[in-house]
Structures are given as C-alpha cells and as structure tokens.
MIVOMAR-981531 format. One record per residue (C-alpha): residue number from 1; x, y, z. Coordinates in steps of 0.001 Angstrom, whole numbers. Last residue first. Example, Ala and Ser with C-alpha at 12.3 -4.5 7.8 and 13.67 -1.06 7.14 Angstrom:
REC   k    east   north      up
REC   2   13670   -1060    7140
REC   1   12300   -4500    7800
This chain:
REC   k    east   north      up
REC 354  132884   11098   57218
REC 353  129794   12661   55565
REC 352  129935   16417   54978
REC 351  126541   17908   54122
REC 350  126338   21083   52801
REC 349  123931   24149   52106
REC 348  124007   27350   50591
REC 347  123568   30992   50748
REC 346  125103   33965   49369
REC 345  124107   37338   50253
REC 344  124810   40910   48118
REC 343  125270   44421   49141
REC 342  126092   47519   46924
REC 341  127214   50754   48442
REC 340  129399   51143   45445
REC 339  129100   48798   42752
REC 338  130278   45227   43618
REC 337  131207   42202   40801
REC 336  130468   38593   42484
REC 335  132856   35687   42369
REC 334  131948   32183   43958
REC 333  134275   29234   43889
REC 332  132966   25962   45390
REC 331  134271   22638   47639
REC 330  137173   20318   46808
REC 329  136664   19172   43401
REC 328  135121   22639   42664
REC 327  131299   23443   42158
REC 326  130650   27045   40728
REC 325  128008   29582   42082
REC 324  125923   31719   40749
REC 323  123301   29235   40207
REC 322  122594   28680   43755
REC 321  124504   25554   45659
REC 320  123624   22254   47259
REC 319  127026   20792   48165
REC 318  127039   16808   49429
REC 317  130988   16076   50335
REC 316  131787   12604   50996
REC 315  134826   11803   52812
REC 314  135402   15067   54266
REC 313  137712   18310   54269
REC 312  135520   21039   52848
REC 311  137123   23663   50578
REC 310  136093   27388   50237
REC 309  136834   29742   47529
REC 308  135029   32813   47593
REC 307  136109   36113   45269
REC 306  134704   39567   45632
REC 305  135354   41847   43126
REC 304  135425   45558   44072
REC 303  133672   48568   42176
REC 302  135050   52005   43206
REC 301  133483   54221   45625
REC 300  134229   51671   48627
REC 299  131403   50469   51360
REC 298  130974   47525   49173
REC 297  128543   45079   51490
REC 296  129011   40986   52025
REC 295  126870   39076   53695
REC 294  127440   35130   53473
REC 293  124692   32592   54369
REC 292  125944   28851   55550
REC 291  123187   25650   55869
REC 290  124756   23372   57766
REC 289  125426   19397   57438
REC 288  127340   17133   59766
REC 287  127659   13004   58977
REC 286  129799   10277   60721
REC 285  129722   11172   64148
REC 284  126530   13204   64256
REC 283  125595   17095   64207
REC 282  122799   17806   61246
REC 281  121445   20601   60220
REC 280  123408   22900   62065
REC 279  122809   26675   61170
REC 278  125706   29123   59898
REC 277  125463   32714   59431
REC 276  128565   34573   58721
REC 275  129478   38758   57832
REC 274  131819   39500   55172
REC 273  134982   41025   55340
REC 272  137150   43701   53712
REC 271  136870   46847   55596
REC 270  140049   46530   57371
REC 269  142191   45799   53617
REC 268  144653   42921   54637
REC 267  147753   41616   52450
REC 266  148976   43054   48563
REC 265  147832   40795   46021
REC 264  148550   40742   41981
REC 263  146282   38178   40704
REC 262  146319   38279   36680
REC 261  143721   36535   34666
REC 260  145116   35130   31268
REC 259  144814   37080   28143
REC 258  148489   36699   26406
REC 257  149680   34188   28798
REC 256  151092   34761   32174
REC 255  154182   33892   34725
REC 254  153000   35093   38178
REC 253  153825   38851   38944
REC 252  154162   39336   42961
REC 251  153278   42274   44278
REC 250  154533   44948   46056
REC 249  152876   47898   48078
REC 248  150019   50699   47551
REC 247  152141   53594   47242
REC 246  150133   56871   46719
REC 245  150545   58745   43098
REC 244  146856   58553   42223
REC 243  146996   54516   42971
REC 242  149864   52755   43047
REC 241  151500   49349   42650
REC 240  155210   48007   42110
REC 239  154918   44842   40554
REC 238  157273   42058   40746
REC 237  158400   39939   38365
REC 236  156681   36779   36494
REC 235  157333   37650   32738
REC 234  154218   38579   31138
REC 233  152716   37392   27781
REC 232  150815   40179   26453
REC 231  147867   42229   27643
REC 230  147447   40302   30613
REC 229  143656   40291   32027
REC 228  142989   41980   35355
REC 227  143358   41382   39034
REC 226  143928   43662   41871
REC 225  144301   43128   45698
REC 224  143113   42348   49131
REC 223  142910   39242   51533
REC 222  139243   38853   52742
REC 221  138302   38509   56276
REC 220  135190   36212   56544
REC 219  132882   37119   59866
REC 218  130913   34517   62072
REC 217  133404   31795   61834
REC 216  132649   28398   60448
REC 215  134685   28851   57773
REC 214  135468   25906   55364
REC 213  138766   26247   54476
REC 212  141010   28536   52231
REC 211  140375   31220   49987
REC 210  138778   34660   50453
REC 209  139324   37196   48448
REC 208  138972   40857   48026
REC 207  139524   42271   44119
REC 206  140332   46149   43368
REC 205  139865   45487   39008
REC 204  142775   46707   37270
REC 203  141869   47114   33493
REC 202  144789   47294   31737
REC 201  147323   49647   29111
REC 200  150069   49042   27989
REC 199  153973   49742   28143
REC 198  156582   47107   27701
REC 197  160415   46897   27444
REC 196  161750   49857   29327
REC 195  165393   49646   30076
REC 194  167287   50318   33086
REC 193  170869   50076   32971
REC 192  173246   48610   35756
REC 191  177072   48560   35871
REC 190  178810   49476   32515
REC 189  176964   51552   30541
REC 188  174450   49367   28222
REC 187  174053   51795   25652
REC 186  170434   53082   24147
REC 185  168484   51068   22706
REC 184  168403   50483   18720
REC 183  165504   48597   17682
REC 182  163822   45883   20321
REC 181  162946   42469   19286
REC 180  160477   40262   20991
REC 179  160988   36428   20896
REC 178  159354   33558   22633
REC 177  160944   30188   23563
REC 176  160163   26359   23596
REC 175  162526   25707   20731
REC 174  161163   28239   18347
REC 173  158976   31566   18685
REC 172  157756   34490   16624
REC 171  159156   38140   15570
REC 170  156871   40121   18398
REC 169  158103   43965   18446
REC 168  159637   45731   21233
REC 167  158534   48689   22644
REC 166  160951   51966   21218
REC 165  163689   52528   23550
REC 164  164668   56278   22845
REC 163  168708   57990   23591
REC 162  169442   56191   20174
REC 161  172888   55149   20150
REC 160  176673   55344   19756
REC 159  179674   54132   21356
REC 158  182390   52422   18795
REC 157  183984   49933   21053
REC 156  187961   49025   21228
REC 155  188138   45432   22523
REC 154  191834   44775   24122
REC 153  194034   41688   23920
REC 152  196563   41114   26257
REC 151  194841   38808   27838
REC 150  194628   38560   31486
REC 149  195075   34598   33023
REC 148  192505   32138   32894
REC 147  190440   29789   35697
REC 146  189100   27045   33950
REC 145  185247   27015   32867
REC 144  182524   28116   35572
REC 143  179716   25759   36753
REC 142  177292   24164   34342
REC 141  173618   23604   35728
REC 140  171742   26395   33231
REC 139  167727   25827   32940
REC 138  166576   28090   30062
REC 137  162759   28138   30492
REC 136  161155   30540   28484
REC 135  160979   34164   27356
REC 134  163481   35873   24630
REC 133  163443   39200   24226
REC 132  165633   40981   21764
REC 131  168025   43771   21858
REC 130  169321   45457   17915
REC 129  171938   48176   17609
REC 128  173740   48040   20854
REC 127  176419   49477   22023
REC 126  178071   48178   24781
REC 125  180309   50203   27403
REC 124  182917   48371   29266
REC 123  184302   46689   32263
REC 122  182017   43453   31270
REC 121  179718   43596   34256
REC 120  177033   45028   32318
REC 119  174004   44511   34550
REC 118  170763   44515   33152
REC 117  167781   45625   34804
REC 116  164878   45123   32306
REC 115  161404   47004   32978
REC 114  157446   46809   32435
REC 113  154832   49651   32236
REC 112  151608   49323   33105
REC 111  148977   52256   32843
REC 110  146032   51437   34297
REC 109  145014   55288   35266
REC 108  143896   54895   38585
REC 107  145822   51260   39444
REC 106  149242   52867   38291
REC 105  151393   50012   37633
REC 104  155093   49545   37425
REC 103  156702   45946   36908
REC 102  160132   44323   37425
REC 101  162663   42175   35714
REC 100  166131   41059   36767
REC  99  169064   40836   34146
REC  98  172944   39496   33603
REC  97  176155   39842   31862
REC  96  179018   39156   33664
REC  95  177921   35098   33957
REC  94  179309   34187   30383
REC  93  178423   32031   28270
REC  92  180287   30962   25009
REC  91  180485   31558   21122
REC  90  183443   32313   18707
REC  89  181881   32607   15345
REC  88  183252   32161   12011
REC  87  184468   33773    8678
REC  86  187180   32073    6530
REC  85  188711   28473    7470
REC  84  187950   24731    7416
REC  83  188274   21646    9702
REC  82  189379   22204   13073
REC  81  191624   22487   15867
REC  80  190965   24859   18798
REC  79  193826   26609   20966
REC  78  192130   28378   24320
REC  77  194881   30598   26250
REC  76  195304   31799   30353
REC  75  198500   29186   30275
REC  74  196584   25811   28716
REC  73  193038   25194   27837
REC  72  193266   22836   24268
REC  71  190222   21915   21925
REC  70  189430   19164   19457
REC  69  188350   18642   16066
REC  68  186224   21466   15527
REC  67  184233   21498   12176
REC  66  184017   25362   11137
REC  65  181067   28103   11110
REC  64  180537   28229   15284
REC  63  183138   27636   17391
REC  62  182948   26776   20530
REC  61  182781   27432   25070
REC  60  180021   26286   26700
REC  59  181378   23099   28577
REC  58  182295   25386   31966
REC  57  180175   28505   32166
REC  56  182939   31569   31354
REC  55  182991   34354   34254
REC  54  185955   34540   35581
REC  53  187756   33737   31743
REC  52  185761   37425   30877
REC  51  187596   39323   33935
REC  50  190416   37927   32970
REC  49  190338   38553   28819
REC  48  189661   35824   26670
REC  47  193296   34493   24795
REC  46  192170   32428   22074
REC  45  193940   30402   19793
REC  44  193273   29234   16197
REC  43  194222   26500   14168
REC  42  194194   24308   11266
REC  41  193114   26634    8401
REC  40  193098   30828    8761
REC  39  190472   31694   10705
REC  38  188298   35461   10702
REC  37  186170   35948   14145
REC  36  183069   37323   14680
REC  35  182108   37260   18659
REC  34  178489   35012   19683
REC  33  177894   36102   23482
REC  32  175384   33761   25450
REC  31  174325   35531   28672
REC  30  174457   34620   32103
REC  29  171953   34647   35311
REC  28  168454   36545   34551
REC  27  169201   35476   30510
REC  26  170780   37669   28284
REC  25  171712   36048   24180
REC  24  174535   38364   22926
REC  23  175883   39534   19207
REC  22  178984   40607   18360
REC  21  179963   43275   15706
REC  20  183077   43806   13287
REC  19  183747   46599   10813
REC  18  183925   50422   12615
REC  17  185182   48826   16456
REC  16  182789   46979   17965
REC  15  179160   47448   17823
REC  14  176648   45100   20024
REC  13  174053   43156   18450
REC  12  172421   42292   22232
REC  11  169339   38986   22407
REC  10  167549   39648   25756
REC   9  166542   36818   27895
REC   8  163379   36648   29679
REC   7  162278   33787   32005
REC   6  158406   32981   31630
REC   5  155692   34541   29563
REC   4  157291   37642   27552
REC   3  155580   40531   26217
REC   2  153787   41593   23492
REC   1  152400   44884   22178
C-alpha cells in the first residue's frame, strides 16, 4: 500500500446527469474542477453559479481543448473567445471543496489506519467514480476571482456508489507530485465525509528520549513516545494513539518517505529517566572536561528505546566515546533497545575548550 509524503490532494470523476462527468483535483484549501463542455466556434459564455463565483481563485479560470483569445467578466457571466469548437473543458479552482488529514493507531496491535476529511461545500451531492491522491507541495497565493451573481443554471447529479473504499493504488508521479488512485468511493454528501485512504500494518516501538544540552544534572528526564518505519509515504497529520483501547494522546505526523523513521511523541512518562554521574577533570577558564556515566533501567514489560542526544556549546569540543555511540557535529547520539527489567550504563568523557 502507498501513501502520500507531503500535502494530499484527491483527484474526484464525479457523475452528472446520465452522459457528462467532471473531474476534480482536492488539495487541503481548494480544488481544481475540470467540467465537459460542447462549443460551437467564436464564443461561449458562462454563468457559474453564486455560491461557485464565491469561491473561484482569481487568474484560474480557462478553457481547456480550444485556443482562447481573450476573456470577458461582466453581469454575474464569463464570455471567452477562441479558436476552434467541439468538445472541451471548462477548468478553475475553487475554495468549496476542501480536505484535512488525520491518523489512527493502535500501539498493541499496530494497526494504522489513515483518513481524508473532505468538505463538500458545493450545496450538493457528488458522485464519484474514481478519487486520487496526489501528495506534494501545491503553494496557492491567488485570492478570489470577481464577485458573480446566481446563475440560472442548475447541475442535476446522478447519485450512486459503492458503500466500500477500497485502499488506493500507486499509478506513479510527475511534476513534483505522487499519485494514488482510489475506485469508486462512496458519495461526497454535502458537508464533511470521512474517507479511509490507508490501512497497514507497523511496528511501534515505546521510545524515551532525551535531546537537548549537555546535562550536568544528576537525573535525565526523557520525553516519551513511539517510533517505527513508514510503510508508505505519509502525509504529515496528526495521529490519534492508543493502546488496548486506552487513549494515549495526539501526535504530530511529520511528512515521510516510504521507510523513513517515524517520531510520533506524546510529553512526560514518570518513570522515564536516567540516573547522572559526572566527575570534573578539569575546571579552568578556557578548558573543562568530565567524565559523564548514564544509568538507565526498563521497569516496563514491553521493550523501550532509549534515545540520547546531547550537544556541547564550546569552541573546541574533545569527545572520547564507546563504540555504541555515534559522534554528531554538535555532540553524540546514543540509542539502546531495553527488554524488561533490563539496565544498561553509558560512559564517556569530554573536554570543552573555550
């Protein structure tokens, strides 16, 4: 299964009528709608509906299958010129259809299931035969187009659809963005619809980390959490956690890769810390050294990684560390796996020279 990395749009074939359809592009903020339309040669003239003229993105607004010469907003109407006739496409955004993303995963059984909210501010029901994912960047600066009087002109839809949402299915990339296609969803009712668009299963690892400056502190208090490796390009979003039905908290879901590490963390845990011993080596003006040793005990009956990250603010850092350890730029990173009732002590020195 795959999933997307950064923003998520969703691509709509929606059914109108017996003949015609429309297709959609849904981004978090607006949504690019692509309408059929027939033209005779010369001229054509559009009269969008209020609540859809509300909501156009100024400059956004063309046809699509013709050579437009020019274009004319006047008394709640659009009138384009152009070159050639026959089947086309009326495109534009639109800010009435929108989506937000969140997450739900069960830490005991690793089941993670992701979810679109879109909002069908359109007035109407949409049927849709086809939704797609897209993920990536889609910056939008444009304010809305002229203001536009009610049309006269009403959109009968045929409402029909599959009451399952299979998971979507990866169909490739282009232009900087991913897409996942999804056959036949149910209706987008007007207001907000739920959707399932991911379901898989992870390894949730309960993680305590430390990460900041160099402690000289007799304890370390370790933030708590879960990490494990995305199973398909994630959205960010946020994650509702739990474990055997109990609500653990909210989390925040950082854009990911297809296998990257995920760090989902949810504040304190009182039995995370580990205990300090530091000896000065050294205690001058221009130089300092200690020798540090870190305690650290699982009383939990699951595993728990344990992450250090410590940085040292000095001119000249000197770091003499055991193998299990990894030199930063700024300091080290240390990460040690846990069984229950397992302890383990970390020791190194440093000399800070200023």
């Amino acid at each position: 299964m795959k999933n997307p990395l950064k923003i998520i749009g969703v691509v709509l074939v929606l059914v109108v009528g017996l003949t015609s359809s429309q297709e959609a592009f849904i981004y978090p903020g607006f949504a690019e709608v692509h309408e059929p339309v027939r033209l005779s040669g010369g001229s054509w003239t559009w009269f969008p509906e209020a609540d859809l003229a509300g909501s156009l993105v100024d400059g956004t607004v063309r046809l699509l299958g013709v050579d437009e010469l020019r274009r004319v907003w006047r008394n709640g109407a659009v009138t384009f010129y152009y070159r050639g006739s026959g089947d086309a496409q009326l495109a534009y955004l639109t800010r009435n259809l929108t989506y937000g993303l969140h997450y739900e995963l069960d830490v005991d059984t690793g089941v993670l299931v992701g979810w679109a909210k879109v909002r069908n501010g359109l007035g109407r029901p949409l049927t849709i035969t086809r939704l797609t994912f897209v993920a990536g960047e889609v910056p939008l600066r444009s304010g809305s187009a002229p203001t536009m009087e009610k049309s006269a002109r009403a959109l009968a839809l045929d409402v029909a659809a599959s009451d399952e949402a299979p998971a979507p299915v990866y169909v490739g990339s282009g232009g900087g963005v991913y897409r996942y296609v999804l056959e036949n969803p149910p209706v987008l009712e007007p207001g907000v619809n739920e959707l399932p668009f991911l379901r898989a299963s992870v390894q949730p690892v309960y993680t305590w980390r430390y990460q900041g400056g160099f402690a000289r502190g007799d304890r370390l208090a370790f933030l708590r959490g879960y990490t494990f490796e995305a199973p398909a390009r994630l959205a960010g979003g946020v994650v509702n956690l739990r474990d055997a039905g109990v609500f653990l908290g909210q989390a925040g879901l950082q854009n990911s890769a297809m296998g990257a590490r995920v760090q989902l963390w949810l504040g304190a845990d009182p039995e995370g810390r580990a205990e300090r011993r530091i000896e000065v080596l050294k205690d001058e003006r221009e130089e300092k050294a200690y020798r540090v040793s870190t305690a650290v005990r699982n009383p939990r009956d699951v595993p728990v990684r344990v992450e250090v990250e410590e940085y040292f603010n000095a001119r000249e850092v000197e770091l003499k560390l055991p193998a299990s350890a990894e030199r930063t730029p700024q300091g080290y990173r240390w990460m040690v796996v846990l069984q229950p009732g397992e302890a383990r002590t970390f020791a190194y020195t440093v000399t800070l020279r200023y």
